[in-house]
C-alpha positions in Angstrom: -203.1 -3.7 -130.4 -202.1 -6.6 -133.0 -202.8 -9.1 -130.3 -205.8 -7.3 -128.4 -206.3 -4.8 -126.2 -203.4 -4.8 -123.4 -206.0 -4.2 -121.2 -208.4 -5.9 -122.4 -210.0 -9.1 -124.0 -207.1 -11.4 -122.8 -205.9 -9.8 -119.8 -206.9 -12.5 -117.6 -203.8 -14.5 -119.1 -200.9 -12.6 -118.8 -198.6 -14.9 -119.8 -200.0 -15.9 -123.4 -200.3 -12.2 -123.9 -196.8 -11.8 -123.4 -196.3 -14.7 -125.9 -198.4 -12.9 -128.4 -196.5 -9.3 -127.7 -193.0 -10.9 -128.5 -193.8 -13.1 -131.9 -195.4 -10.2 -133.1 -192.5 -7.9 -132.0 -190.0 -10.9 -133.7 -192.8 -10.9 -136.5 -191.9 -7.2 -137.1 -188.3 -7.6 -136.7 -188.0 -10.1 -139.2 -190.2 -8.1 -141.8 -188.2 -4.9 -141.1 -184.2 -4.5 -142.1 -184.5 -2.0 -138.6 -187.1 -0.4 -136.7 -186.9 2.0 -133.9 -188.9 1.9 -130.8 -191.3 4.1 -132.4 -191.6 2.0 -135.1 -192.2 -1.6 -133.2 -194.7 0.3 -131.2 -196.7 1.3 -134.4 -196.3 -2.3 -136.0 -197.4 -4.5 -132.8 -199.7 -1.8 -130.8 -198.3 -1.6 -127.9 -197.7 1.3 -125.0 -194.5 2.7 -125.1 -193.1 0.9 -121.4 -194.7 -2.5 -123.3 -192.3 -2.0 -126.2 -189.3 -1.4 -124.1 -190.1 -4.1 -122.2 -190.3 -6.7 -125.9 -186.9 -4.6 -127.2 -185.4 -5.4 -123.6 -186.3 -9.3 -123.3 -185.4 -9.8 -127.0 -182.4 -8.0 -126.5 -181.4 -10.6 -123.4 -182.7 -13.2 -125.3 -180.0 -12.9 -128.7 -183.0 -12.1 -131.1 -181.9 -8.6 -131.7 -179.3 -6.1 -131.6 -178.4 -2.5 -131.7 -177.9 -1.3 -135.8 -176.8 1.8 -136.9 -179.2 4.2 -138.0 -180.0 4.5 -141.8 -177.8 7.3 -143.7 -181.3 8.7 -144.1 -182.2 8.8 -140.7 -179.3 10.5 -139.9 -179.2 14.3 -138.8 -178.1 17.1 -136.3 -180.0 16.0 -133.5 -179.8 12.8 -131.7 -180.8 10.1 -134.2 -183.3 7.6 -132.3 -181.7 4.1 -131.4 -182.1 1.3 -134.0 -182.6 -2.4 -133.8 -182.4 -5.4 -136.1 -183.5 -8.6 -136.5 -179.9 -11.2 -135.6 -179.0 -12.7 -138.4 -176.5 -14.8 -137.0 -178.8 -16.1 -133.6 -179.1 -19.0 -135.8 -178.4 -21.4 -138.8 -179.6 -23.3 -141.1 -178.5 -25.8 -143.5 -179.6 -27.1 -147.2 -178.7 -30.2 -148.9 -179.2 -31.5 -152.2 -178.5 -35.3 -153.2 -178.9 -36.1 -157.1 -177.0 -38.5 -158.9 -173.6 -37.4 -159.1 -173.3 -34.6 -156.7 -174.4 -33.8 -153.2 -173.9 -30.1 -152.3 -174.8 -28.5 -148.8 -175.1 -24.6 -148.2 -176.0 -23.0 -144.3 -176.9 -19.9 -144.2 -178.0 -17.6 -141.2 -181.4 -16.3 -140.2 -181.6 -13.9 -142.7 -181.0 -16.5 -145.7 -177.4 -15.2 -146.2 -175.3 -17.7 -147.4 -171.7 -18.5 -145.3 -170.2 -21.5 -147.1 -170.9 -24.4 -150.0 -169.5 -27.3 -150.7 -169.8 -29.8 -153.4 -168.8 -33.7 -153.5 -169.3 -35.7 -156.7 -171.1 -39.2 -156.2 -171.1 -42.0 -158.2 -174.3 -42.5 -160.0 -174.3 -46.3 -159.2 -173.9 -45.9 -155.4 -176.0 -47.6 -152.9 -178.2 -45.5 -151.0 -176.6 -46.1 -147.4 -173.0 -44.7 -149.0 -174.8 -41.7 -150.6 -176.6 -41.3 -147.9 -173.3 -40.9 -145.7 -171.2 -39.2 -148.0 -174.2 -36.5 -148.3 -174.0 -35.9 -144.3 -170.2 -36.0 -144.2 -170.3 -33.1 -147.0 -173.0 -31.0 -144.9 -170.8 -31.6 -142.2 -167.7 -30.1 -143.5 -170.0 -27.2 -145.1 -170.4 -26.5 -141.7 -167.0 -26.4 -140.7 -166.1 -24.0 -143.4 -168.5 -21.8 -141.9 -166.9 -22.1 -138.4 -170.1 -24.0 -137.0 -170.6 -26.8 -135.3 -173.9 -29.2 -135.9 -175.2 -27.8 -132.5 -175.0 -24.1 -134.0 -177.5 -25.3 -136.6 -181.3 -24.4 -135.6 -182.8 -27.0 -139.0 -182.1 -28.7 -141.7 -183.7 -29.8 -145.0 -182.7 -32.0 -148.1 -184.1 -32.2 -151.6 -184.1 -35.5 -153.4 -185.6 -36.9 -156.2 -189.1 -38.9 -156.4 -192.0 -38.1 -155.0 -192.2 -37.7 -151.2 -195.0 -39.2 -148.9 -196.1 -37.7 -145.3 -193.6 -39.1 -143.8 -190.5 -37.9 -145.9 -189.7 -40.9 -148.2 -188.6 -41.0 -151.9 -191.3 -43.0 -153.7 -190.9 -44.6 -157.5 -195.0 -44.6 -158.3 -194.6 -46.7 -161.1 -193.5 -49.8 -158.4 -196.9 -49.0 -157.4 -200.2 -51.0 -158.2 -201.7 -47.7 -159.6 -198.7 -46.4 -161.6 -197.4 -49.2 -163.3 -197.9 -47.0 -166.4 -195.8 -44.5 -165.7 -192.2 -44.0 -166.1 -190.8 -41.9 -162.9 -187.1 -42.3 -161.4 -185.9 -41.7 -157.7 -182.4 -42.5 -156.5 -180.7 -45.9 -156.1 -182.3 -47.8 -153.2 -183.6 -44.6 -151.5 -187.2 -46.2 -151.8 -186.3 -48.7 -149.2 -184.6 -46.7 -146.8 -185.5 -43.9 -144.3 -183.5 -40.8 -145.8 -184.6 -38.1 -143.1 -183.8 -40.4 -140.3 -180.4 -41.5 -142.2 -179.7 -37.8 -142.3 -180.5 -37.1 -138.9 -178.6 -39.9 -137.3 -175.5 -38.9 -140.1 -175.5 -34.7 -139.2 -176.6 -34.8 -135.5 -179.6 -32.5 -136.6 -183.0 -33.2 -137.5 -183.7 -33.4 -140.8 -186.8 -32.4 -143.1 -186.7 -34.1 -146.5 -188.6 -32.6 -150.0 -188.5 -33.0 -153.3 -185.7 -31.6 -155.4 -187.4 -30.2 -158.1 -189.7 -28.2 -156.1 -186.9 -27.1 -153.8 -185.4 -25.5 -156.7 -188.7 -23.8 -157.9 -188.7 -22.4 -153.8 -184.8 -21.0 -154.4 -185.8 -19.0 -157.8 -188.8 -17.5 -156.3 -186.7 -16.4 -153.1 -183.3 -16.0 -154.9 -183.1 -16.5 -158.4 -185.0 -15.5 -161.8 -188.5 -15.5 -160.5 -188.2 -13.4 -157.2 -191.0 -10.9 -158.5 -193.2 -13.8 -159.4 -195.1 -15.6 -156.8 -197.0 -17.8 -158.7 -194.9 -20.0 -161.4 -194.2 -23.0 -163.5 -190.6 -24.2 -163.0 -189.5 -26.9 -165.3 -186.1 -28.4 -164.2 -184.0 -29.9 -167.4 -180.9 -31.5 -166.4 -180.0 -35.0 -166.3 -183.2 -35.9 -166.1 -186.5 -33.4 -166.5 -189.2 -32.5 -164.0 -191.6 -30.0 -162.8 -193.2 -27.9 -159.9 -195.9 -25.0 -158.8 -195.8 -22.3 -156.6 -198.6 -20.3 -155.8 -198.3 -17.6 -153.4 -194.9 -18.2 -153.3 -195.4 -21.6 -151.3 -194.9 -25.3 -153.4 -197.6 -26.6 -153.9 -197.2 -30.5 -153.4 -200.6 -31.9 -153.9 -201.9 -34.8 -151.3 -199.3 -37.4 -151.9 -196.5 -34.8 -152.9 -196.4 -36.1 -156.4 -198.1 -32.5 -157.6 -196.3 -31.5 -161.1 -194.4 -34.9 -161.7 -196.3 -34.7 -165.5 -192.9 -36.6 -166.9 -193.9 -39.8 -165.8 -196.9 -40.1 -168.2 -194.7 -41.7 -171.4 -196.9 -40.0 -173.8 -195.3 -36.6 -173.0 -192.0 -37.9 -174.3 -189.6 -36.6 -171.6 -188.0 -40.3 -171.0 -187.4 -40.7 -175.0 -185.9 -37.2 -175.3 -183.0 -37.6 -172.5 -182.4 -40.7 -174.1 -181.2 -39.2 -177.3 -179.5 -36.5 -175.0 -177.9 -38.7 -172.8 -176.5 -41.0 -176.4 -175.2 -38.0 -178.4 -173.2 -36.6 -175.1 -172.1 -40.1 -174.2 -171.2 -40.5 -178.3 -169.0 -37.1 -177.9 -168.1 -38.0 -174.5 -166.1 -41.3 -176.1 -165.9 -43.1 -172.8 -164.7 -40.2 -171.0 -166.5 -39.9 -167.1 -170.4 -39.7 -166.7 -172.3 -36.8 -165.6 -170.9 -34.1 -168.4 -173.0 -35.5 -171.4 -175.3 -32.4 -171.0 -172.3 -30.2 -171.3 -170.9 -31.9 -174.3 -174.1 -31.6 -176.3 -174.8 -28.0 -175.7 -171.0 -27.0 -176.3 -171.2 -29.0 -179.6 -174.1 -27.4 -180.7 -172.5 -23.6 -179.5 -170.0 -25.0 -182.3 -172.2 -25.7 -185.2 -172.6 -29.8 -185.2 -176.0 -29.8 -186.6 -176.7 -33.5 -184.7 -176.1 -31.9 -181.4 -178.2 -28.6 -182.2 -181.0 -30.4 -183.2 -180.9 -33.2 -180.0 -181.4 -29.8 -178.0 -184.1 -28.3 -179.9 -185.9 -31.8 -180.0 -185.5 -32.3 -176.0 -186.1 -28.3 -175.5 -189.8 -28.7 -178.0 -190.7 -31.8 -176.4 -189.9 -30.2 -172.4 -192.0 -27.3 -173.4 -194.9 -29.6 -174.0 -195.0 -30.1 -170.7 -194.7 -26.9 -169.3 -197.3 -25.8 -171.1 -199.7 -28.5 -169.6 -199.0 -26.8 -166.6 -199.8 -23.4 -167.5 -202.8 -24.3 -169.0 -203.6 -26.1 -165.9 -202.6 -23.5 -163.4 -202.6 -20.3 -165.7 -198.8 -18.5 -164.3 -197.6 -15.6 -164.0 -194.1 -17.1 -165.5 -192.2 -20.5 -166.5 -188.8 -20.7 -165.1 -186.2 -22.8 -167.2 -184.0 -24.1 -164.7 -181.4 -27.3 -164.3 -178.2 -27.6 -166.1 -179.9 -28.0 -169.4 -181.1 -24.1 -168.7 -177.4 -22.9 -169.2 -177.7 -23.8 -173.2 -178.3 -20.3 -174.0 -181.3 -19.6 -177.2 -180.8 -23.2 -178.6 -181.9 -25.0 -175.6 -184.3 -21.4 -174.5 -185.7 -20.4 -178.0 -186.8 -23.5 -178.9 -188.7 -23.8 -175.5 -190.5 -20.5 -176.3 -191.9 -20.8 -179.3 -193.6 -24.4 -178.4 -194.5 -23.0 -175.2 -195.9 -19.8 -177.0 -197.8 -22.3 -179.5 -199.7 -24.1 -177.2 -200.7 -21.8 -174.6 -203.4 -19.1 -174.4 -201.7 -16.4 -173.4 -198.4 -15.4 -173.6 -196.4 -16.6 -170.2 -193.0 -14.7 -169.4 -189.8 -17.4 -169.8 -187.4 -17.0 -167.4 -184.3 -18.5 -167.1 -182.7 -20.3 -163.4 -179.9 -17.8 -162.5 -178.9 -20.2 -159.4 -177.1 -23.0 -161.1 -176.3 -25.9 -159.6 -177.0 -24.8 -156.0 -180.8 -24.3 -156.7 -182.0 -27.3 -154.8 -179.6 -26.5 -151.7 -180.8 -23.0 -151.1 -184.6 -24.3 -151.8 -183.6 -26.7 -148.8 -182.3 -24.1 -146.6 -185.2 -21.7 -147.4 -187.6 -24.7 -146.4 -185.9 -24.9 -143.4 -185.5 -21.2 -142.3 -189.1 -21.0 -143.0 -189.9 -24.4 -140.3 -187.5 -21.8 -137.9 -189.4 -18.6 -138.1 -192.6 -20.1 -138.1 -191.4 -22.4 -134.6 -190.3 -18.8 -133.4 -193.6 -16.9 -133.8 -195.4 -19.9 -132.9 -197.6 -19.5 -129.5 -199.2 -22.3 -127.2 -202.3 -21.9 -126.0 -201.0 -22.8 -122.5 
């Protein structure tokens, strides 16, 4: 048996073996698109009553239902029952809060997305009034996908800066040991408690990461990178930054600042967006913040030489840094995510050949096929993964 033998070993506690028998039958389940009682017998070890007993209680208990067979499995005889994993025994919900958007997907347990919703911020807001306006737009996320904040099992947010223990958005540089760094998190959100904001704002508790990395989670579990498991991601938007995976899982280092390479000021991120950010604003002409990425790249899709060679200069200068990483880490691929990503060969070519120059072996480039709601579904899949790992979790007593 997965747990021990039923007889056996931990008999003398009946009760945690029972503990054991379900998570490993929901363990199973959630691994499985169906299995049949055969089938969960096989992949926990278990008697056949014992197995009809696990389908029965998780059947009581929402965490399955009855499926219809496979086309495959189906024949002239009576096909055996099937079961599946519920999808919809519980929700989750992903935020994202940058500068000037906040967007908030839910999905069910089986990482299906029901509704999104975008609201554009101000990038001189305070951090209370961001804060708010980031729950209210989760909250009406919700509504569009008929739920109420009760329905949803977690939440989790992504923000920018690096993110102690205890969930808050830190600037280093304000720091005694980082005053030589140049790193950026949003207005005020260094002096204020964002999870517990949240959590008072949505009714829900509320798990807080760093963007960045969220977004490197959602292109390993959704996007460009789903067959790689370990990876660079390099995020190129309105500002630039970076993250690992490895085995899949971020890889945050001890203070959660692991990747955040663009604050040294010798790598030349901070100087590069600065000529971005002036030729969009210059081709902007006053017109709204927030599109000055846009501007440059279509300007550059039309020929202006100024523009094409702003993005080959910040693309050169980004790759620099990605290929600290994948010296550092040696990865199975670099994913080019962020707005920035959308700027087709003259933003990705560039970023090739300087990442190709200066690395010793070749690493596949990818490019983000998420968009925009990258760091939202990198929330949601942080918090779907704090759900199934509170579901197969057992207490000792």
């Amino acid at each position: 048996m997965t747990q021990g033998d039923e007889t056996g070993g931990r008999s003398g506690d009946p009760s945690l073996l029972r503990r054991l028998n379900v998570a490993a039958a929901l363990s199973a389940f959630l691994d499985a698109q169906v299995l049949t009682l055969r089938e969960l017998r096989a992949a926990v070890g278990v008697s056949r009553p014992t197995a009809e007993n696990l389908l029965a209680e998780l059947l009581d208990d929402g965490w399955i239902e009855e499926a219809a067979p496979p086309s495959e499995a189906r024949g002239s005889g009576r096909p055996a029952r099937h079961f599946r994993f519920r999808a919809t025994s519980g929700y989750v919900g992903g935020l994202d809060i940058g500068a000037h958007k906040t967007m908030a997907v839910v999905t069910d347990l089986r990482g299906e997305a029901l509704a999104v919703r975008r609201r554009e911020l101000d990038p001189d807001q305070d951090a209370p009034s961001r804060l708010r306006d980031a729950a209210d737009n989760a909250l009406a996320c919700w509504v569009d996908a008929g739920l109420r904040p009760e329905d949803v099992t977690a939440v989790a947010c992504g923000v920018t800066g690096a993110l102690r223990a205890e969930h808050g958005a830190r600037d280093v540089s304000a720091g005694r040991s980082g005053g030589g760094l140049a790193t950026y998190s949003l207005p005020g959100f260094t002096e204020v408690d964002v999870a517990a904001t949240l959590s008072a704002g949505t009714g829900r508790p509320v798990t807080v990461a760093n963007d960045v990395k969220l977004a490197a989670l959602a292109e390993h579990w959704k996007g460009a990178a789903r067959d790689h498991a370990d990876l660079v991601y390099m995020f190129a938007g309105h500002r630039a930054g970076a993250g690992v995976l490895f085995g899949g899982r971020v890889h945050e280092g001890r203070h959660g600042a692991a990747g955040e390479i663009g604050a040294l000021p010798a790598l030349g991120w901070e100087a590069a967006l600065a000529r971005l950010h002036a030729r969009g604003a210059a081709l902007a002409a006053g017109g709204p913040p927030g599109r000055e990425g846009e501007l440059v790249i279509a300007s550059a899709a039309a020929g202006d030489a100024e523009s094409t060679a702003v993005l080959t200069g910040f693309a050169t200068v980004l790759a620099r840094g990605a290929a600290i990483l994948a010296l550092a880490v040696d990865p199975e691929a670099v994913v080019l995510g962020g707005g920035m990503s959308r700027g087709g060969d003259v933003i990705v070519e560039p970023f090739r050949r300087e990442l190709a120059r200066l690395t010793l072996f070749p690493v596949e480039v990818v490019v983000s096929t998420l968009g925009a709601e990258s760091v939202a579904l990198g929330a949601a899949r942080l918090a779907l993964d704090e759900v199934v790992a509170a579901l197969l979790h057992v207490p000792n007593s």
